[in-house]
FIVOBA-34926 format. One line per field, with one value per residue (C-alpha): residue in one letter; z, x, y. Coordinates in nm, 2 decimals, padded with zeros to 4 digits. Each point is the difference from the previous one (the first is absolute). Last residue first. Example, Ala and Ser with C-alpha at 12.3 -4.5 7.8 and 13.67 -1.06 7.14 Angstrom:
<nodes>
residu	(S/A)
up	(00.71/00.07)
east	(01.37/-00.14)
north	(-00.11/-00.34)
</nodes>
This chain:
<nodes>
residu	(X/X/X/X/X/X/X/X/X/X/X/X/X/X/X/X/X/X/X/X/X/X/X/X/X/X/X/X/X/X/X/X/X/X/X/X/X/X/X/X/X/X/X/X/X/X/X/X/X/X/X/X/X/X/X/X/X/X/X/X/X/X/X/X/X/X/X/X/X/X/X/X/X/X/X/X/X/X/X/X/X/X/X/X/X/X/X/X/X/X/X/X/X/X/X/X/X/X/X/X/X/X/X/X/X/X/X/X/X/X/X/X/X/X/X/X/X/X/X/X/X/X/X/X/X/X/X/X/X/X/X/X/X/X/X/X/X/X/X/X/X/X/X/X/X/X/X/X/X/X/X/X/X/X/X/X/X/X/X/X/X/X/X/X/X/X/X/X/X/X/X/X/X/X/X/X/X/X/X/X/X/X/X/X/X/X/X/X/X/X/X/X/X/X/X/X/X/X/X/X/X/X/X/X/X/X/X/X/X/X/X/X/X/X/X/X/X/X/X/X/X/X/X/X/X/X/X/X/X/X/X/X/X/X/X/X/X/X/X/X/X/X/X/X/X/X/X/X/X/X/X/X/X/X/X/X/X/X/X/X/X/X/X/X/X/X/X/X/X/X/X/X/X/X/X/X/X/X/X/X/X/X/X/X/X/X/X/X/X/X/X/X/X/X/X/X/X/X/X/X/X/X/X/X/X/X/X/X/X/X/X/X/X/X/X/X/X/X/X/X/X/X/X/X/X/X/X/X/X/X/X/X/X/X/X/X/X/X/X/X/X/X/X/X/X/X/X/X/X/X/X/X/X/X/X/X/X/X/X/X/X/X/X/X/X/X/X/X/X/X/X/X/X/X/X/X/X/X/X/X/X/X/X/X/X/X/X/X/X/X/X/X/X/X/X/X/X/X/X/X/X/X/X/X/X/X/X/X/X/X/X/X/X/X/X/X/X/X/X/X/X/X/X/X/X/X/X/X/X/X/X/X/X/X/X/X/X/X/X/X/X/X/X/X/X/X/X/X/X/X/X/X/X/X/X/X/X/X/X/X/X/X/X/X/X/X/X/X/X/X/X/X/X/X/X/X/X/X/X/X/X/X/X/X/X/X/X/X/X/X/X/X/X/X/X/X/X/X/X/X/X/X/X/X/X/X/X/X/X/X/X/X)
up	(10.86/-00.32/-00.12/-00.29/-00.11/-00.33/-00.08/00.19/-00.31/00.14/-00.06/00.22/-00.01/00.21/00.22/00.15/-00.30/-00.01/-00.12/00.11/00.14/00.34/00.06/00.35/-00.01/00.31/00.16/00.33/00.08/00.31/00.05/-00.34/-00.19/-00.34/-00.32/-00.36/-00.24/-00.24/-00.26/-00.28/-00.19/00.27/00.09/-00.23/00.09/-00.20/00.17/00.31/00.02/00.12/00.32/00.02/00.33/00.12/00.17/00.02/00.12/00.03/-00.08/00.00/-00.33/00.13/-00.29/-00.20/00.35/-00.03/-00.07/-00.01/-00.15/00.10/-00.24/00.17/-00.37/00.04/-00.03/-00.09/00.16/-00.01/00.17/00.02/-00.41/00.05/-00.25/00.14/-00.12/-00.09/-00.03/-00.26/00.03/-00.24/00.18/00.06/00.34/00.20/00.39/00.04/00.39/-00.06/-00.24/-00.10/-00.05/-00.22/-00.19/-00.06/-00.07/-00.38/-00.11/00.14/-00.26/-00.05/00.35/00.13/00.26/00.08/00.02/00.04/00.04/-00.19/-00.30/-00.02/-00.01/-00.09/00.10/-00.16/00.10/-00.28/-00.08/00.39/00.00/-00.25/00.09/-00.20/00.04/-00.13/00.06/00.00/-00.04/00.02/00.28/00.21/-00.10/-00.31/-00.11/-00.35/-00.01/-00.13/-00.30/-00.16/-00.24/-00.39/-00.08/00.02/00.27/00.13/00.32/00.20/00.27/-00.16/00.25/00.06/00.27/00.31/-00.27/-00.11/00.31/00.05/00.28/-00.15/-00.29/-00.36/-00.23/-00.27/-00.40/-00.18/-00.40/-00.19/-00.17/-00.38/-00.09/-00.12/00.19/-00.19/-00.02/00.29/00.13/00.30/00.25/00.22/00.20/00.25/00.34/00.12/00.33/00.04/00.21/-00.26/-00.10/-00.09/00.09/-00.23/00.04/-00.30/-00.09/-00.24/00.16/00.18/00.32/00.00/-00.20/00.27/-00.10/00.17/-00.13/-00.30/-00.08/-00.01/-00.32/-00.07/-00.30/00.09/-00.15/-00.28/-00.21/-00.07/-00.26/00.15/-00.25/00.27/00.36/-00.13/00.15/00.18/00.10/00.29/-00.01/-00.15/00.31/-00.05/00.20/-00.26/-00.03/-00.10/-00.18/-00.12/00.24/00.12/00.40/-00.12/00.04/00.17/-00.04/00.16/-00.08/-00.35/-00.11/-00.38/-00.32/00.00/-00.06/-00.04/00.00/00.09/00.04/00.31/00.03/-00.16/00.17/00.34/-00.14/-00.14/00.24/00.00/00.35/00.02/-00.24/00.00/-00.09/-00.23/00.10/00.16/-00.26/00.17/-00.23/-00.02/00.01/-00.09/00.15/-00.21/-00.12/00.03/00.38/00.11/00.00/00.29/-00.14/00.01/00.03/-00.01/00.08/-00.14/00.07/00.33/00.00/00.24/00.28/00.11/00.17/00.34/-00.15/00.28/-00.22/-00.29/-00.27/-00.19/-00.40/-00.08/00.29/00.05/-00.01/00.00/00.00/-00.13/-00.01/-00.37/-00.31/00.21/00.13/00.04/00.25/00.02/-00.21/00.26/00.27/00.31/00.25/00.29/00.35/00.22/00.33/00.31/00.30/00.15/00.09/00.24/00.20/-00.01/00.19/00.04/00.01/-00.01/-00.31/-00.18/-00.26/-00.23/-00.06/-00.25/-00.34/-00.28/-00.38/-00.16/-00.33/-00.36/-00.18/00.15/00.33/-00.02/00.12/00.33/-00.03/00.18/-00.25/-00.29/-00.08/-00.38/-00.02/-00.22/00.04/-00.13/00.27/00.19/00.04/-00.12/00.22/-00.12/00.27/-00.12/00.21/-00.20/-00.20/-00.14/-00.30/00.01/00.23/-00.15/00.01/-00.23/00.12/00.02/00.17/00.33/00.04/00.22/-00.05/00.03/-00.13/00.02/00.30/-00.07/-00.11/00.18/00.22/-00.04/00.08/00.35/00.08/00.34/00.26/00.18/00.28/00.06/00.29/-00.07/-00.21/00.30/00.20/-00.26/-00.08/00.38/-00.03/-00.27/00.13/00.33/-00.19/00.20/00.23/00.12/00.02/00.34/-00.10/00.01/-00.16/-00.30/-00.06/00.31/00.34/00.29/-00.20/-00.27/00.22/00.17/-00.34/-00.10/00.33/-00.06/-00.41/00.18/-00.12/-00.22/-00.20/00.26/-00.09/-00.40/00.12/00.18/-00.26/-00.25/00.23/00.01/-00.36/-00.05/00.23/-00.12/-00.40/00.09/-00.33/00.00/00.38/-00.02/-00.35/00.14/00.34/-00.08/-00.11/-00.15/00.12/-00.16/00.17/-00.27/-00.33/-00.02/-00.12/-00.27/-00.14/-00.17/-00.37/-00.12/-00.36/-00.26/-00.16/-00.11/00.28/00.28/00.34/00.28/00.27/00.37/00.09/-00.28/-00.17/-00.23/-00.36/-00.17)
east	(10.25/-00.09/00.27/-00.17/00.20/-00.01/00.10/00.16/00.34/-00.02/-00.19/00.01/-00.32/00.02/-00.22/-00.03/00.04/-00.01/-00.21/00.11/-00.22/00.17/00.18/-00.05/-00.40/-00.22/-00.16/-00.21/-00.12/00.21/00.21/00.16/00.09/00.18/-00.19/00.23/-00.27/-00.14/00.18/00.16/00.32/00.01/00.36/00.18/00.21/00.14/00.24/-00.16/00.23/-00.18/-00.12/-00.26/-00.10/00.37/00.01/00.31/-00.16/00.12/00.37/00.16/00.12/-00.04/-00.18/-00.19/-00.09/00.07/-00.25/00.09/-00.16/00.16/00.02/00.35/00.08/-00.16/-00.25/00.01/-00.17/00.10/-00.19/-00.03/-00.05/-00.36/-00.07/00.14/00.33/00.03/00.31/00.00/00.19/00.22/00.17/00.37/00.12/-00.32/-00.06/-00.08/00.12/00.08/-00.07/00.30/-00.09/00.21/00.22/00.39/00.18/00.07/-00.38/-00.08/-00.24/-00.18/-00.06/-00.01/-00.24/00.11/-00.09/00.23/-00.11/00.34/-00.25/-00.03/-00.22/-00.01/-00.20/-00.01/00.06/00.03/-00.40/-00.06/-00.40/00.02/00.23/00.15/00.00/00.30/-00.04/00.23/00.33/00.29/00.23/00.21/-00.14/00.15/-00.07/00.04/-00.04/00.32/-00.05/-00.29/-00.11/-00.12/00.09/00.26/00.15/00.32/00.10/00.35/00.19/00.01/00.18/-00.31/-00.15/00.00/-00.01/-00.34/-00.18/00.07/00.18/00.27/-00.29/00.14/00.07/-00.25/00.18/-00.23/-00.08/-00.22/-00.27/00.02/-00.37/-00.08/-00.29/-00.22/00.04/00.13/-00.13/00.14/-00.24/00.01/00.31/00.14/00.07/00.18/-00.04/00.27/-00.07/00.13/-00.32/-00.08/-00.22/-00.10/-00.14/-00.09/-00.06/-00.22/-00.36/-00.02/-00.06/00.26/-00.01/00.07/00.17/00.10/00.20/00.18/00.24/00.36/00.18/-00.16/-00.14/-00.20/-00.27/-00.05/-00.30/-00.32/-00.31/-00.34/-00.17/-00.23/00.19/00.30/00.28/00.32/00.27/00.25/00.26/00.07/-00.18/-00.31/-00.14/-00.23/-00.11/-00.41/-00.08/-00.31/-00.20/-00.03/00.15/00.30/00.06/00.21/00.11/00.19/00.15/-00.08/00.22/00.13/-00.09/-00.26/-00.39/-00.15/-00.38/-00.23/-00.34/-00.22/-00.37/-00.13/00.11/-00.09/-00.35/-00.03/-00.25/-00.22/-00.08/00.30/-00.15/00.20/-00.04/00.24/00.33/00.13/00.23/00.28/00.31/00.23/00.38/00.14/00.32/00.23/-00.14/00.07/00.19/-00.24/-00.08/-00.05/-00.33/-00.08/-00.34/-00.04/-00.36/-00.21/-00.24/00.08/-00.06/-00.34/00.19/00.25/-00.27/00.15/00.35/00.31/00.07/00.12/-00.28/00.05/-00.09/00.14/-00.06/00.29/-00.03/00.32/00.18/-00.28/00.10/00.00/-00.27/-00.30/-00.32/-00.26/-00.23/-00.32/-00.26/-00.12/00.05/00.18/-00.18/00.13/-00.16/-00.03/00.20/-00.07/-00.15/-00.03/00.41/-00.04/-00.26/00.15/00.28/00.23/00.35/-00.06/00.05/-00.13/00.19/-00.09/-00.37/-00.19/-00.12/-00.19/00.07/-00.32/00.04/-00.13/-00.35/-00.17/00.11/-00.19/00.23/00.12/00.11/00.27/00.30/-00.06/00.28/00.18/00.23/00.33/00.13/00.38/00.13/00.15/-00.32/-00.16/-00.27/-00.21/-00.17/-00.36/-00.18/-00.33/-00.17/-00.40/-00.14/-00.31/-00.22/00.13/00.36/00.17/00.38/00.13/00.38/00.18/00.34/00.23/00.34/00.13/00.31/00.16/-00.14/-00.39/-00.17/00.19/-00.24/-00.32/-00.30/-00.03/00.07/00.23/-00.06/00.20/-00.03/00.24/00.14/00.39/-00.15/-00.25/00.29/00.20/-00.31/-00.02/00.37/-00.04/-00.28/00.18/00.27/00.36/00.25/00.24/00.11/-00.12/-00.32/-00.16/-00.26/-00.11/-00.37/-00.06/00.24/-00.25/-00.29/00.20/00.21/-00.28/-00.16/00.37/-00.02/-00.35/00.08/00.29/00.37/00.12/00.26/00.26/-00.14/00.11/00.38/00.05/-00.12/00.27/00.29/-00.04/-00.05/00.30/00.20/-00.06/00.04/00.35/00.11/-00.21/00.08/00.28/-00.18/-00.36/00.15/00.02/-00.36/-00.05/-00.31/-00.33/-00.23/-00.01/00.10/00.36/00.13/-00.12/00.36/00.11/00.12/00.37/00.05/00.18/-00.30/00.07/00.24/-00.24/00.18/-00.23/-00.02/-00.08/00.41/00.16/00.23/00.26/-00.03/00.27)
north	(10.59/-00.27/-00.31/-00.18/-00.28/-00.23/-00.32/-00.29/00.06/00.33/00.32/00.33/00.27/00.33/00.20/00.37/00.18/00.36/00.28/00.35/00.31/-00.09/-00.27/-00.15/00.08/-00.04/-00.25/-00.10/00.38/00.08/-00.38/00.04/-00.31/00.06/00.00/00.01/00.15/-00.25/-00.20/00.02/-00.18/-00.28/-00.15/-00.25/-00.24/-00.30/-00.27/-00.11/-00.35/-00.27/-00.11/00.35/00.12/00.11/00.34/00.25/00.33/00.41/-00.07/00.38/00.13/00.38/00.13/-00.32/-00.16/-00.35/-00.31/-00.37/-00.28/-00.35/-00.29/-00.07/00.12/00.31/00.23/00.37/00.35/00.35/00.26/00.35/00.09/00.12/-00.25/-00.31/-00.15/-00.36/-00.17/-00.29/-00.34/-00.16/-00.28/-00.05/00.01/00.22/00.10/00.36/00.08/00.38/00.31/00.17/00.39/00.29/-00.29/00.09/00.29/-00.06/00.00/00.34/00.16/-00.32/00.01/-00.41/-00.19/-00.35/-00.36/-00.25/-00.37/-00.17/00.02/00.33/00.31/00.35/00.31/00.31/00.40/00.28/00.03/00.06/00.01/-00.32/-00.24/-00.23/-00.35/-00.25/-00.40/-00.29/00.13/-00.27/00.04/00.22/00.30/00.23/00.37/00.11/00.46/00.01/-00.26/00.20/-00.24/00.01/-00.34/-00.25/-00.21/-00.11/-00.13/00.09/-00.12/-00.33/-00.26/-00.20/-00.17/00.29/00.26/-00.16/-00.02/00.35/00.17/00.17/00.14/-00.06/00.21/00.13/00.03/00.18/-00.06/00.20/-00.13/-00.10/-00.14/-00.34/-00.03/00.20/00.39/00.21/00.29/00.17/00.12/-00.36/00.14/-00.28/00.03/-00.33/-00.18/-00.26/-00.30/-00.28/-00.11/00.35/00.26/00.25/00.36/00.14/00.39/00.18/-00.09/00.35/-00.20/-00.24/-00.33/-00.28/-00.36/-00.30/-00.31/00.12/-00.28/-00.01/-00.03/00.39/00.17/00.32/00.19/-00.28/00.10/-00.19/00.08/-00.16/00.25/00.15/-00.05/00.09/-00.24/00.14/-00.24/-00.07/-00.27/-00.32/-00.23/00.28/00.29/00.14/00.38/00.06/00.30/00.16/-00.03/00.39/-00.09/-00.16/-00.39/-00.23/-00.40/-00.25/-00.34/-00.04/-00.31/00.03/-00.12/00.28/00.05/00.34/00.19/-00.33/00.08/-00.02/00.15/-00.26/-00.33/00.15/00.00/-00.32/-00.16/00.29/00.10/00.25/00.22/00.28/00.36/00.13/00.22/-00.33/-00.14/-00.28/00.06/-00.27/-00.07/-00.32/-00.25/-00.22/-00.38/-00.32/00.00/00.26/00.36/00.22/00.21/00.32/00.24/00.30/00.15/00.29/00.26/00.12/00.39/-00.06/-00.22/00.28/00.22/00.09/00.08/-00.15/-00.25/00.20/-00.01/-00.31/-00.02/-00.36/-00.29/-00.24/-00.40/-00.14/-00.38/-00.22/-00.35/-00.15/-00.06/00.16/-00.15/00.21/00.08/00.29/-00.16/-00.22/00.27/00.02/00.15/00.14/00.05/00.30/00.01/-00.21/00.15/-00.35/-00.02/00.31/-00.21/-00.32/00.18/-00.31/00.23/00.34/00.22/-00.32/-00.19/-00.28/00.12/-00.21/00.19/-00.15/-00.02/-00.03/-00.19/00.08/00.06/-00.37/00.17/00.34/00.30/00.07/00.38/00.26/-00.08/-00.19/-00.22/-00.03/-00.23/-00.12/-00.37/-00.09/-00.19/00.24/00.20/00.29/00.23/00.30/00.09/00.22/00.26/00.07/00.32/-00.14/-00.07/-00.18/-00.20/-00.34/00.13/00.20/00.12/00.29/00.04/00.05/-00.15/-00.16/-00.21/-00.35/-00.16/-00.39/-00.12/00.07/-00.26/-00.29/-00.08/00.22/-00.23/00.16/00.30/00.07/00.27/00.21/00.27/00.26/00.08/00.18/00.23/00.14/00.02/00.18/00.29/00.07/00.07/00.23/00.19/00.05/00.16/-00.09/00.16/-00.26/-00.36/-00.02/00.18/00.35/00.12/00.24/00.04/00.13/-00.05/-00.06/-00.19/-00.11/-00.19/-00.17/-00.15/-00.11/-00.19/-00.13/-00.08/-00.25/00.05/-00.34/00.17/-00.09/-00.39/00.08/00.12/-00.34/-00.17/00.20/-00.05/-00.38/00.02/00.20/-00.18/-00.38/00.13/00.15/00.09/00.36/00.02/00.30/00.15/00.04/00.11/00.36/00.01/00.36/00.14/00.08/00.27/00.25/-00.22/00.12/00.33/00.24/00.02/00.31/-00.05/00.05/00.07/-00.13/-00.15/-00.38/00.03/00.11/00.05/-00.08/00.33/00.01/00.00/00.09/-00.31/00.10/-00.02/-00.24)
</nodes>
């Protein structure tokens, strides 16, 4: 067995040792993530008090900067005025609430920009796609009230000011949505992914322009298994014909299975399945599936990393698998290799069984499996650090891993996340500083991406927030500057400083 070098992971595969780059700059490891993970009455009391510390006022950081510069000093130490001032304008965000869209968007949302035609020609729009648990897939027009008799304006009513009552703040409402007439259909089950082929890493300016194609899953119900589809956006739209949406969908693969989860690689021409059986890949021309992976316990969350050749998949009973999608298999009925994975001591399923061991087959890498204490809801890679994810379970963990140091432990826990068995979404921003999620107490929380503190716990929504998706464009971030009124936080870099949440009420707009 190697021996462990200080500053080095030891690859097997390889035989080599590899120099570690080192944590996220500015992340910390929480030492009393493991202590309080069982006590749910500590860690959230811990977690609201570690949100109000947060709470600094823009006057004081103002002060600092003036005698210190752009580093200052606090009680919890040195820290970048820029990324404070950032926090505190995370923390406040106002939200609004769109009518006529309940239930539209709790089952998967995403962002694009396509062509449409419209009355005064073609033009370049915004465009939500939203599905729902009950089976209902939208189109909404971002940034446009169009003519009632050709669909429905969806209007905005503020929820949340930054301060409490200010009618003012609430009047400078964001644009409207439109839904379209020909811009709803009705699917055969609830739709369980919608992912966006041809992404740019998040942190690209121009990420809109590659996107010409959508997947699509559905669950599956009791009469029939789940589907994936192909949404075709290369093509200008016309989203006031009334069979528009119909048109630009086609059916690539139907299974006798439930489709929990779904990814795609960034040149459309592969699409992996998280299924109750295991992982599959489908190709996104012929429709022609592949088992990856065959597991008893179902694939629950799934992230392809950024060369498209390797899996992450979260299972119902908390492990996280890595799984190599290069092998090719034909059909179903393919031999895969067969792993024995043990057990994780504090798994749900030790505790109730006296297996140590599951098996599984497919093309795995069983030292790099990780385990959290519960069933995986959602995986998230990160872009600008192509090692580091994030995971998430249903006991209300949420933690950031290094693929390269799976064994020691998580890099980052992030605090106060309140979930026991739903499927709920993290959304990261595109700057890759925050992390946001809602919750069970139908709370939405938001943490600092780096140091994992608790920036804001608000509740505006009484159901669960359980998709979230921040902008993919917008303008410059703007911070207030008392010399010439604004000036630019990220310089020569496009950022998003809004994001979108769906709940059974409907959709959210939260804008800094």
């Amino acid at each position: 067995m190697p021996q462990e070098l200080p500053g080095f992971y030891y690859d097997a595969e390889k035989n080599r040792y590899f120099p570690l780059k080192g944590p996220i700059p500015g992340s910390s490891r929480a030492s009393s993530s493991t202590i309080n993970a069982r006590n749910p009455t500590i860690k959230a009391t811990q977690a609201t008090n570690f949100c109000r510390k947060t709470r600094v006022r823009v006057s004081k950081l103002l002060q600092g900067r003036e005698l210190n510069g752009s580093i200052i000093d606090f009680n919890k130490g040195k820290c970048s005025f820029m990324e404070e001032l950032l926090k505190i304008q995370a923390s406040q965000a106002m939200v609004w609430k769109y009518r006529g869209t309940e239930k539209m968007s709790d089952g998967a949302l995403d962002q694009m920009h396509i062509d449409i035609y419209t009355p005064e020609g073609q033009t370049e729009v915004d465009v939500l796609i939203a599905g729902g648990i009950n089976g209902s897939l939208s189109l909404f027009e971002v940034g446009k009230g169009g003519h009632s008799d050709n669909g429905e304006n969806c209007i905005p009513d503020c929820v949340r000011s930054v301060v409490e009552e200010n009618t003012e703040e609430c009047s400078k409402a964001p644009v409207h949505i439109w839904r379209p007439a020909g811009a709803s259909l009705q699917m055969s089950s609830s739709l369980s992914c919608i992912k966006l082929f041809g992404k740019h890493p998040s942190y690209a300016a121009d990420d809109f322009f590659s996107i010409q194609h959508a997947l699509v899953t559905t669950l599956g119900s009791e009469t029939s298994g789940g589907s994936v589809f192909i949404l075709n956006i290369v093509e200008p739209l016309d989203l006031y014909s009334s069979t528009s949406i119909r048109r630009m969908i086609r059916e690539v693969a139907s299974f006798n299975c439930t489709i929990w989860t779904a990814d795609c690689n960034h040149n459309a021409s592969l699409a992996v399945i998280g299924t109750n059986l295991g992982a599959a890949l489908v190709n996104s021309e012929t429709g022609t599936a592949t088992w990856t992976c065959r597991s008893k316990s179902d694939v629950l969350a799934q992230q392809l990393d950024q060369s498209g050749n390797i899996v992450l998949c979260g299972l119902r009973n908390g492990a996280i698998l890595t799984v190599d999608v290069r092998e090719k298999q034909e059909g179903f009925s393919a031999r895969l290799t067969r792993h024995k994975i043990p057990h994780t001591p504090f798994g749900r399923y030790h505790q109730n069984s006296k297996k140590q061991w599951f098996e599984l087959r497919g093309h795995i890498y069983p030292s790099y499996s990780l385990y959290m204490p519960s069933s995986i809801c959602c995986l998230a890679s990160l872009q600008s650090y192509e090692q580091y994810f994030l995971a998430s379970s249903m006991d209300g963990s949420i933690k950031l891993y290094d693929h390269r140091m799976t064994k020691r432990g998580a890099v980052q826990s992030y605090e106060g996340h309140v979930n026991s068995h739903s499927r709920i979404q993290l959304g990261v921003d595109q700057s890759e500083r925050f992390l946001m999620a809602g919750g069970e107490d139908c709370k939405l929380r938001l943490w600092s991406l780096k140091s994992g503190e608790l920036l804001s716990e608000e509740k505006f929504s009484d159901s669960v927030l359980s998709t979230v998706r921040w902008q993919r464009a917008g303008a410059y971030v703007k911070i207030p500057d008392e010399s010439n009124g604004y000036e630019e936080c990220v310089s020569g870099q496009k950022h998003s400083w809004g994001a979108w949440c769906g709940s059974q009420e409907g959709l959210f707009y939260l804008h800094w």
